[in-house]
C-alpha positions in Angstrom: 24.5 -10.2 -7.1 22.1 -12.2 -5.1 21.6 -9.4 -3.0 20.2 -7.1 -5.7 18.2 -9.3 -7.0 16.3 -10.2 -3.5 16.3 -5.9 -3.1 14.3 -5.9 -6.5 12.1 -8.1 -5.5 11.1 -6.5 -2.3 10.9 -3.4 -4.6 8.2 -5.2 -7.0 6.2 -6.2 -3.9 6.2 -2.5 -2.7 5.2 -1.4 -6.6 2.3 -3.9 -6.3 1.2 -2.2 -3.2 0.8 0.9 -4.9 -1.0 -0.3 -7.5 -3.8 -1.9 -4.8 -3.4 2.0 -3.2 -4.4 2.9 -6.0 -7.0 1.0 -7.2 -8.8 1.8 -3.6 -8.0 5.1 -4.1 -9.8 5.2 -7.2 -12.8 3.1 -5.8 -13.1 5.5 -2.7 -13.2 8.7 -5.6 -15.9 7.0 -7.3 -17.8 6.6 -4.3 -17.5 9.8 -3.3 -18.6 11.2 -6.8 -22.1 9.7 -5.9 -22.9 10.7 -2.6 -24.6 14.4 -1.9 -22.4 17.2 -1.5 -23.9 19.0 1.5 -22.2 21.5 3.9 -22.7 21.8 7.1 -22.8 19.3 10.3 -25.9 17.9 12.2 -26.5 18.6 15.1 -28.7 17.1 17.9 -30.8 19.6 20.2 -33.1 18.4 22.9 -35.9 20.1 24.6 -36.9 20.2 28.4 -40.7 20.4 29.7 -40.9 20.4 33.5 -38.7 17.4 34.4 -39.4 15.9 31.0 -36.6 15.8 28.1 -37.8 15.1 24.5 -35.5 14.8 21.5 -33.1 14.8 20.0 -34.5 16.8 17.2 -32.2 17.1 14.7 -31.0 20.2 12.3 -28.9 20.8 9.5 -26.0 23.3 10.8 -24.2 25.8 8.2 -22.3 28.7 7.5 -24.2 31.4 4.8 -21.6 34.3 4.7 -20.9 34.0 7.9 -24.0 33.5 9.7 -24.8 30.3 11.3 -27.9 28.8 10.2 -29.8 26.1 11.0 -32.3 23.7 9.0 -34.6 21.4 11.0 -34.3 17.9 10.0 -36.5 16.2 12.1 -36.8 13.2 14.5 -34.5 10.8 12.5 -31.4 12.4 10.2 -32.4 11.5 6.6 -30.3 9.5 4.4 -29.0 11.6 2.2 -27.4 13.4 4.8 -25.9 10.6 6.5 -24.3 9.5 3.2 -22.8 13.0 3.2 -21.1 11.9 6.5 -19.7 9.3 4.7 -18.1 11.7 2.2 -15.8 12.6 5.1 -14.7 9.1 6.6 -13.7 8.9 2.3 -11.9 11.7 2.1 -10.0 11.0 5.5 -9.5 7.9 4.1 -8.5 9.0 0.6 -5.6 11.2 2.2 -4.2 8.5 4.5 -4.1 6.1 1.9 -2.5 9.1 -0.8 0.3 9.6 2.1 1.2 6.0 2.2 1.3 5.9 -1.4 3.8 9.1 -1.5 5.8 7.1 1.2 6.2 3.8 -0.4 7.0 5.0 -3.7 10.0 7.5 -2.1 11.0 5.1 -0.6 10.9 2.9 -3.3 12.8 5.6 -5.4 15.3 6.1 -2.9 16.5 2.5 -2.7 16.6 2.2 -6.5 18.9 5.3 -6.6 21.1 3.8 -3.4 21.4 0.2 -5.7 22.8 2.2 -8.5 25.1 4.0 -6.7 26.2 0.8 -5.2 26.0 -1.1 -7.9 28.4 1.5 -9.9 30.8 1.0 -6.8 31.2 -2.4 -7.2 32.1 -2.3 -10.9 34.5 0.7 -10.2 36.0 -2.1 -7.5 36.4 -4.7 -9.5 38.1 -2.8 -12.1 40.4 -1.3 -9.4 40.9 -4.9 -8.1 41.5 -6.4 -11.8 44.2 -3.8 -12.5 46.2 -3.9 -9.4 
């Protein structure tokens, strides 16, 4: 039974994965929790004088009910709004990580199930074996 011992092991390794997914996963949900929620995109507008081009200027793009407003931010994008940019590399980041979880432990679950199966084979074998 060397074999499903060896298959166990590979699946402890694959469980300890998880566990590190998930401790990232709750790291990157903490950080998220303290950044500014703020809706909306920046956007970077420049302005033309003769053959002069000045800028960017930068404003605070957002939907209210449909109409597209804008908020200007000034010459440099304040902080707060480029830790909200953040918020979206995190949550990117948070669902690739969630989908490799979800793989690994089907996966994981799958080949636990396939080992049983086999495993129950084998004895019904044996006992086939043993009697005839």
């Amino acid at each position: 039974m060397e074999v499903f011992d060896r298959v166990h092991n590979v699946v402890d390794e694959l469980k300890a994965i998880v566990d590190h997914l998930d401790n990232e996963i709750g790291l990157l949900v903490k950080e998220l929790k303290s950044l500014p929620c703020i809706k909306g995109y920046v956007e970077p507008k420049f302005i033309k004088r003769g053959n002069s081009v000045y800028g960017p200027y930068y404003y605070l793009r957002y939907d209210d009910k449909g109409v597209l407003r804008s908020i200007y931010l000034g010459k440099t994008i304040p902080e707060n709004i480029i830790k909200s940019g953040r918020a979206k590399a995190i949550m990117r980041e948070i669902k690739l990580k969630k989908y490799w979880r979800n793989r690994i432990i089907q996966s994981v679950e799958r080949t636990l199930s396939f080992l049983e199966k086999l495993r129950d084979e084998i004895v019904r074998e044996n006992i086939c074996v043993q009697v005839n």
